[in-house]
C-alpha positions, -999 to 999 in steps of 0.1 A, spaced: 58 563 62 82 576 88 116 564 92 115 550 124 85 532 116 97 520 86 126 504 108 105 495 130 86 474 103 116 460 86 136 456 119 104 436 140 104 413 103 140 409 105 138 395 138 117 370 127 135 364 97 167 353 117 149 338 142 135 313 115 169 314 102 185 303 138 159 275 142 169 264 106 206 262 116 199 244 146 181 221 127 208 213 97 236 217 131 218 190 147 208 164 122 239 168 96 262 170 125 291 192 119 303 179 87 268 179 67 263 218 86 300 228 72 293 214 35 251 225 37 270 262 43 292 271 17 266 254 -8 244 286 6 275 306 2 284 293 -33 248 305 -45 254 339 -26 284 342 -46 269 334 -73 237 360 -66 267 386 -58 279 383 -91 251 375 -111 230 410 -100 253 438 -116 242 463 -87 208 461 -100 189 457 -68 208 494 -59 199 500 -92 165 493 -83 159 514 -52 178 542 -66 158 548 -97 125 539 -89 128 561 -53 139 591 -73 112 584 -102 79 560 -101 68 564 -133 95 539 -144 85 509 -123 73 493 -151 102 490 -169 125 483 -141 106 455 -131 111 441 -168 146 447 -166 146 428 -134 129 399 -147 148 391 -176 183 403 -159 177 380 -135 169 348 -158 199 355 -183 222 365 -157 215 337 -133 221 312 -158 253 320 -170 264 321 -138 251 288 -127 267 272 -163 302 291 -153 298 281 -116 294 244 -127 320 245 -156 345 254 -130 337 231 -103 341 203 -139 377 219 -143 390 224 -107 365 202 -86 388 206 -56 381 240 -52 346 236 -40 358 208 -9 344 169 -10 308 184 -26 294 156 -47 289 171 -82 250 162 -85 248 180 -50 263 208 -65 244 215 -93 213 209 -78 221 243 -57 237 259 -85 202 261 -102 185 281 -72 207 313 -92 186 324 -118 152 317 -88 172 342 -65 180 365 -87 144 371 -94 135 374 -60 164 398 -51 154 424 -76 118 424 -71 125 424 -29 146 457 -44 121 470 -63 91 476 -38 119 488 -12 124 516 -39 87 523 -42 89 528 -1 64 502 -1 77 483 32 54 463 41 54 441 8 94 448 8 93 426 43 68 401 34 87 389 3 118 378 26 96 367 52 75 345 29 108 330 15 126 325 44 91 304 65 88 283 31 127 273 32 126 266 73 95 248 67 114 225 38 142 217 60 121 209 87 100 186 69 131 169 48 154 168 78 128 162 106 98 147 94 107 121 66 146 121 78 163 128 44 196 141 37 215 167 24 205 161 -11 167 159 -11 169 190 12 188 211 -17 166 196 -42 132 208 -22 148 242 -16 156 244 -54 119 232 -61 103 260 -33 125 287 -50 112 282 -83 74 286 -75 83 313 -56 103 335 -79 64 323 -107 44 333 -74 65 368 -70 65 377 -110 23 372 -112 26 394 -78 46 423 -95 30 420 -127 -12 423 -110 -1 447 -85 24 474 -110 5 464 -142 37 451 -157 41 434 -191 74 425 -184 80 439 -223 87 473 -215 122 470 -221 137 504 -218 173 500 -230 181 535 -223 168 531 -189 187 494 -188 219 518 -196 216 541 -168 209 517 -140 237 493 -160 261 528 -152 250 533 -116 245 498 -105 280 488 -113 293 510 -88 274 489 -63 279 457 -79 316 464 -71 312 475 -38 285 441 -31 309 416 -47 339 432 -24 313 433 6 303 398 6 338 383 -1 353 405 29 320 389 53 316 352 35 353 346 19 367 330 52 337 304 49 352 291 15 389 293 29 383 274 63 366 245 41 394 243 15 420 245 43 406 227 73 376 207 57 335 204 64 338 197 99 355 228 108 333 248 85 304 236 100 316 248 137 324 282 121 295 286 105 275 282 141 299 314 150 288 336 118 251 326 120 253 342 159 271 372 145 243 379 113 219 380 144 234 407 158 244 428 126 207 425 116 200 462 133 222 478 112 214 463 84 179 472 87 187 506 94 214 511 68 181 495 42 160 522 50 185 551 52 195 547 15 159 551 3 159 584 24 187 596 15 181 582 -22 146 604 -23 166 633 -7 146 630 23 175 633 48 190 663 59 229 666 43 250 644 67 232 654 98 208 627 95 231 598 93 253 612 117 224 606 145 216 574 131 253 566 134 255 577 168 224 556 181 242 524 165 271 532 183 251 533 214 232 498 208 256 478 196 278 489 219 254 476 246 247 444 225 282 436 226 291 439 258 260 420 269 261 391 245 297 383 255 294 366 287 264 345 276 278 333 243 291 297 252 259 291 272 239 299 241 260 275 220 255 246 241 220 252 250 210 256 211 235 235 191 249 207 216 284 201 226 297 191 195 294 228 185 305 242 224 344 259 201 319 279 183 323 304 209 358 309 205 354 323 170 318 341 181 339 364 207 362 376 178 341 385 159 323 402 182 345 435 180 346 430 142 304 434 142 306 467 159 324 483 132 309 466 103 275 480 118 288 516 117 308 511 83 271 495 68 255 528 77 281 547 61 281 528 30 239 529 30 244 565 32 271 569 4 247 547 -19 220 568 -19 241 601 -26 253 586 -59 281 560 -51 314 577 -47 342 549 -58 350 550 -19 320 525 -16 337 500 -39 372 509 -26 371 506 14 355 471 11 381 464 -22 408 474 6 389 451 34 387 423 12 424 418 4 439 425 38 410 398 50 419 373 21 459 379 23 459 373 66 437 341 57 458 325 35 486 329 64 464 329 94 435 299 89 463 274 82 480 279 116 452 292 138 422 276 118 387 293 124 398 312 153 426 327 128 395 334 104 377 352 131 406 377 142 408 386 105 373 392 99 378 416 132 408 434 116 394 441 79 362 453 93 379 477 117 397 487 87 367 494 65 353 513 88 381 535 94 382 544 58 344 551 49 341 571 80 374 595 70 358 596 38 321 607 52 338 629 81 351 654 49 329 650 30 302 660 52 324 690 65 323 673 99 344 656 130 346 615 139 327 629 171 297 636 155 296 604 137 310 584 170 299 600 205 263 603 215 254 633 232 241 632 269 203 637 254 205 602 229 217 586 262 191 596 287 166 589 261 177 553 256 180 551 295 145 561 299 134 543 273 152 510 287 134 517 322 101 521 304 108 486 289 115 467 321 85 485 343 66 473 315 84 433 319 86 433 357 48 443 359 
């Protein structure tokens, strides 16, 4: 499959992913109100944590080995399986031994509330490194449908828990934790029909070298999540639910307009992983056609944003914009400095993957600690804007040597990228206006 269809693919399911994923938060926005949307999103961002921590860089792991050789699917998907059961409960017995010792870390969250959530660990675990897997076979179409199953079985639990039989915040994460489950059994008889898997194969050799490369980018995950989801955790310890539910409104806007990247950065590390693209010349043209959109999106989205609030979440949510706008510069480089770091990946992890977000990370949890206190989620927004900026700054010095080349290769599209999206745009509206 060709990379722009493969984008294509997983761009067009994307969309709908986060458009199931809007309509969910609208939902949770609207009948939690801001306090039950605040506590209902660091509970998500708890378990990512907890996924972040639990995985090892085994879903890199994943699309690295079994992109570079197929014959070992078998026992990678093994791997995966029991990984992922081992792994996520430890993690979900650490994450709840610590909430037992220092409860006030995790906000007002009951502790039965807490644990219930905690379990859905080991469940997405399971589903992460099987997603991983098939993205490694270049098998994109069953790559997409995993997410997309999850993701219309979850909006479909909120909407029946919260809409239809009007239940709280705790049946909710108990159905969620319920769906999960039978997904992750669905998913395993999937992988195991489909790649003939016994799930026994346990290569331990095999366990050693994905063990050696994934932790490279378990680093470099664990640093990227905290720089994009740490301010979630410190506005609710500083400033409560209420505020974190406003703020979240703000970061579930700004995941919609990072999903391009993302999708592109997804399929450039199996290229480059397979040695498909050309050395640095590839990426550089990707990187200049990002530049170009979400430059546009930007610039477009701003005017609009306070509109969109209203007209999707209500009033009670209208200072999400404030935040939104902020955030808004920090996007565009965190687009550019995904591609880089999707690039990187699939040339064998350099330690500058782990190290520029390492770098973000602190500068973005040291200004929080002095900025969300005195300028609450606004505060959290400008720093999110600054350690992006300065993530991007360093993987793109990095990538600009080592790819013998100059920041306006990476950064300034040529006259031809720009007529072609010009045309491509008039195309488009001929198309809508007739």
């Amino acid at each position: 499959m060709r990379f722009i269809e493969s984008v294509a693919i997983t761009f067009t399911s994307r969309i709908i992913i986060v458009l199931i994923a809007i309509a969910s938060s609208i939902i949770t926005a609207r009948w939690l109100g801001p306090v039950g949307k605040g506590t209902f999103a660091v509970l998500w961002i708890i378990v990512g944590l907890g996924v972040q921590f639990g995985n090892f860089g085994f879903h890199a792991s994943n699309v690295y080995f079994t992109a570079r050789d197929k014959k070992s699917v078998s026992e990678v998907a093994s791997i995966s399986l029991w990984l992922g059961l081992i792994a996520g409960i430890i993690i979900s017995l650490e994450l709840i031994s610590v909430y037992l010792i220092r409860p006030g870390l995790f906000g007002n969250i009951p502790f039965l509330l807490f644990s219930v959530t905690i379990i859905l660990i080991p469940f997405r675990l399971i589903l992460y490194f099987f997603q991983h897997l098939f993205l490694g076979l270049q098998k994109i179409l069953v790559y997409n449908s995993f997410e997309l199953t999850e993701r219309t079985f979850l909006f479909l639990v909120v909407a029946i828990v919260l809409v239809f039989f009007k239940r709280g915040l705790f049946s909710l994460m108990l159905f969620t934790t319920l769906v999960t489950g039978i997904l992750a059994v669905f998913y395993i008889i999937y992988t195991h029909n489909v790649l003939n898997s016994s799930f026994l194969d346990f290569d331990g050799r095999l366990f050693g070298k994905m063990f050696k490369y994934g932790f490279k980018s378990y680093l470099a995950c664990i640093f990227g999540f905290l720089i994009v989801r740490s301010d979630m955790l410190l506005v609710n310890y500083f400033k409560g639910a209420n505020p974190s539910g406003i703020y979240s409104v703000a970061v579930n806007l700004a995941d919609f307009f990072y999903l391009l990247p993302v999708t592109i950065g997804s399929i450039l590390f199996t290229k480059v992983s397979a040695n498909i693209a050309d050395e640095g010349i590839f990426t550089q043209k990707i990187s200049r056609h990002t530049v170009l959109l979400m430059a546009i999106i930007c610039i477009l989205i701003a005017p609009i944003t306070k509109f969109l609030i209203l007209l999707m979440y209500g009033v009670q949510f209208a200072f999400s914009a404030t935040p939104f706008l902020w955030l808004l510069p920090g996007i565009f480089f965190l687009s550019l400095a995904t591609i880089y770091n999707n690039d990187l990946a699939g040339r064998g992890l350099p330690p500058i993957v782990f190290i520029a977000p390492g770098a973000g990370f602190i500068l973005n949890f040291s200004l929080n600690l002095l900025f969300i206190p005195r300028y609450g989620i606004t505060g959290a927004a400008i720093t999110s804007s600054i350690s992006y900026f300065v993530m991007f700054i360093i993987l793109l010095m990095y990538l600009v040597k080592f790819t013998h080349s100059t920041m306006k290769e990476f950064l300034v599209p040529n006259q031809e990228e720009i007529n072609l999206l010009l045309k491509r745009s008039m195309k488009w509206l001929k198309i809508k206006i007739s």
